[in-house]
C-alpha positions in Angstrom: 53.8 101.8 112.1 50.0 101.2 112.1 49.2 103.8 109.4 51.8 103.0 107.0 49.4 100.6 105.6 46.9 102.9 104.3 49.2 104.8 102.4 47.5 105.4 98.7 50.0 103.5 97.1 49.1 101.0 94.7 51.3 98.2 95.8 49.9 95.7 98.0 51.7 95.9 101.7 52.5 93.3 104.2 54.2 94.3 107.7 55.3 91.7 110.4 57.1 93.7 113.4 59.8 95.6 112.0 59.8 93.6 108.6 58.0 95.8 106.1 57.1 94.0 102.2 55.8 95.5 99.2 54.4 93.8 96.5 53.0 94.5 93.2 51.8 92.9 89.7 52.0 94.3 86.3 52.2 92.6 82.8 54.3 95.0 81.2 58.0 95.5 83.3 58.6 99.3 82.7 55.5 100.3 84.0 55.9 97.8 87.0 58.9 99.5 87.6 57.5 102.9 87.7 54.4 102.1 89.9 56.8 100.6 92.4 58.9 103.7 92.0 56.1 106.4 93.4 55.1 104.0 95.7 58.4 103.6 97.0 58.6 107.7 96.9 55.5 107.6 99.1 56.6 105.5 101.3 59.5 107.3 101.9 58.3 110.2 102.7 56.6 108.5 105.6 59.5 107.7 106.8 60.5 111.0 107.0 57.7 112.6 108.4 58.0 109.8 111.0 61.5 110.2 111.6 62.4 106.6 111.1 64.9 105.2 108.8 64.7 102.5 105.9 67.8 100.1 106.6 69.0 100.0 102.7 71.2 97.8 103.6 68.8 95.2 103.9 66.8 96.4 101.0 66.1 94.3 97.9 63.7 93.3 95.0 63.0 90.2 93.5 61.0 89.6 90.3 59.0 86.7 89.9 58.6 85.9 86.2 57.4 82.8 84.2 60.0 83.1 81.8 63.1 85.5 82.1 63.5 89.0 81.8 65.9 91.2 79.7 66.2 94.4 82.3 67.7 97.7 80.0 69.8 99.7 82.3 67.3 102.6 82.6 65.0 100.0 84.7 65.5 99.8 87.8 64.2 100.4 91.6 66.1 103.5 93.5 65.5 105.9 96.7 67.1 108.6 97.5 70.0 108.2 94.7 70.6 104.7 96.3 70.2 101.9 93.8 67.9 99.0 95.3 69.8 96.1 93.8 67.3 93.3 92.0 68.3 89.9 93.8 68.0 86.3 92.7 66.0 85.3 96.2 65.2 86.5 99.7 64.4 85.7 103.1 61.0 86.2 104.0 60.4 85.7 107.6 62.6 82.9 107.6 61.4 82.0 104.8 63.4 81.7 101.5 61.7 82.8 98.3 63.8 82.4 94.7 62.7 84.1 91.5 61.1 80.8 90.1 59.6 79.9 93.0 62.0 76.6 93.2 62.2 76.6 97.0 65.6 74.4 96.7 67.9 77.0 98.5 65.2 76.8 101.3 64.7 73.2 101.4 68.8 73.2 101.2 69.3 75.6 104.1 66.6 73.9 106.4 68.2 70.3 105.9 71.6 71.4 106.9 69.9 73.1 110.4 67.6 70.1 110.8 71.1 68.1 110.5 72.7 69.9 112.5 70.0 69.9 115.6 69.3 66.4 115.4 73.0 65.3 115.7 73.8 67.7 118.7 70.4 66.2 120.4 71.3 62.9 119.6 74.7 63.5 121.5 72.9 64.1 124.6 69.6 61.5 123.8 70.5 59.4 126.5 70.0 61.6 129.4 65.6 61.6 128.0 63.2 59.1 128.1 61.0 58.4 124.9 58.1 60.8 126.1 61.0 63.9 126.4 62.7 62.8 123.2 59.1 63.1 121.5 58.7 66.9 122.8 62.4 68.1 122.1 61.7 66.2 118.2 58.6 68.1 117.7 60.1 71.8 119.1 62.9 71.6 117.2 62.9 68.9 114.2 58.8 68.9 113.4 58.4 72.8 114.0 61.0 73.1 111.0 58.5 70.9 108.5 55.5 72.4 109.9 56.8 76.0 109.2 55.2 77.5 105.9 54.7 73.5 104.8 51.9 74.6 102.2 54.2 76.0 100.0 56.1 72.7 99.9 52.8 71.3 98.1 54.5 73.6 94.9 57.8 71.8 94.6 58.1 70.0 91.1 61.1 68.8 91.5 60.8 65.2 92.7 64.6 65.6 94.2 63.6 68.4 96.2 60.7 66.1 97.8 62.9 63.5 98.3 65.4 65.7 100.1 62.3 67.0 102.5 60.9 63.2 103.0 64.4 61.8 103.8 65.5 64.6 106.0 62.1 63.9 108.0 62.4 60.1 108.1 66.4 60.0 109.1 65.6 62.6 111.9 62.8 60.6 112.7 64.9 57.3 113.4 68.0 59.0 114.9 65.8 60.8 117.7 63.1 58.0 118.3 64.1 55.2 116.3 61.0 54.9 114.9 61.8 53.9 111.2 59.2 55.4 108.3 59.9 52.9 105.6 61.4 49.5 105.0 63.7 48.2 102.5 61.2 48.9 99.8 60.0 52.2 100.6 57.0 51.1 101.4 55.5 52.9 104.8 55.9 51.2 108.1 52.4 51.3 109.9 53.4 52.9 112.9 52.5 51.1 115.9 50.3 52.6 119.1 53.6 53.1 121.2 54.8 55.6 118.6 51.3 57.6 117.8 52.7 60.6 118.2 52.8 62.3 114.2 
């Protein structure tokens, strides 16, 4: 796979194992769409030569607009007479990424994991001291924060925040009860015990 990425194509190319991403710019759609079009030709004609085989099924585009887009039907993304359907959002290395660059169905997904971790560790708390509880919160409640967090700096929507911060600080009191805020919501100042964040 090392070579695909100096392919002349003029879309920029991002590979991670077996996950392979092109991505491209243009101001005017139609000739977006064509660009991505011979590059996507190129690319698959790697393919062949390597005898390896693009799982279609698992092949989408996105477009990622500041306002929104009338598509004719003559624009479009295809290889070999397959129709690459446009989607509404992906999942990008666990990641997922929606056309305005909202990130609620991530933050929506996450939450519901996070949820569901910290309620089956909670079942079986009792068997850890707080040292042990500290380790299993930050493998598998922290790690999920800490995963691509600069891209929550983006998020305009104060709900969305709120979601995140209240996730974070129920998980946090469930596992540890260690309490963030008080009845105010003002910030508890964390005492030497619990300087573990």
């Amino acid at each position: 796979m090392n070579d695909l990425s100096f392919l002349n194509i003029k879309s920029d190319i991002f590979l991670f194992a077996d996950d392979t991403t092109l991505s491209h710019y243009f101001s005017d759609t139609s000739s977006l769409f064509k660009e991505m079009m011979d590059d996507l030709e190129i690319v698959f004609r790697w393919l062949k030569h390597n005898r390896l085989i693009l799982n279609l099924k698992k092949t989408n585009a996105l477009i990622i607009a500041s306002r929104p887009l009338v598509l004719g039907e003559d624009l479009g993304l295809s290889l070999d007479s397959f129709k690459i359907p446009l989607v509404d959002h992906v999942t990008l290395l666990g990641f997922t990424i929606d056309d305005k660059l909202k990130f609620d169905r991530h933050i929506r997904s996450q939450t519901l994991k996070i949820n569901s971790k910290v309620h089956l560790l909670k079942r079986c708390s009792y068997l850890f001291d707080f040292n042990f509880k500290t380790i299993l919160f930050k493998l598998f409640i922290q790690s999920r924060f800490d995963y691509c967090s600069t891209l929550f700096l983006y998020i305009s929507n104060e709900k969305d925040k709120d979601i995140l911060l209240k996730t974070f600080s129920k998980s946090l009191y469930k596992l540890l009860n260690i309490k963030l805020f008080d009845n105010k919501n003002s910030f508890y100042s964390i005492d030497k015990q619990n300087k573990f964040l």
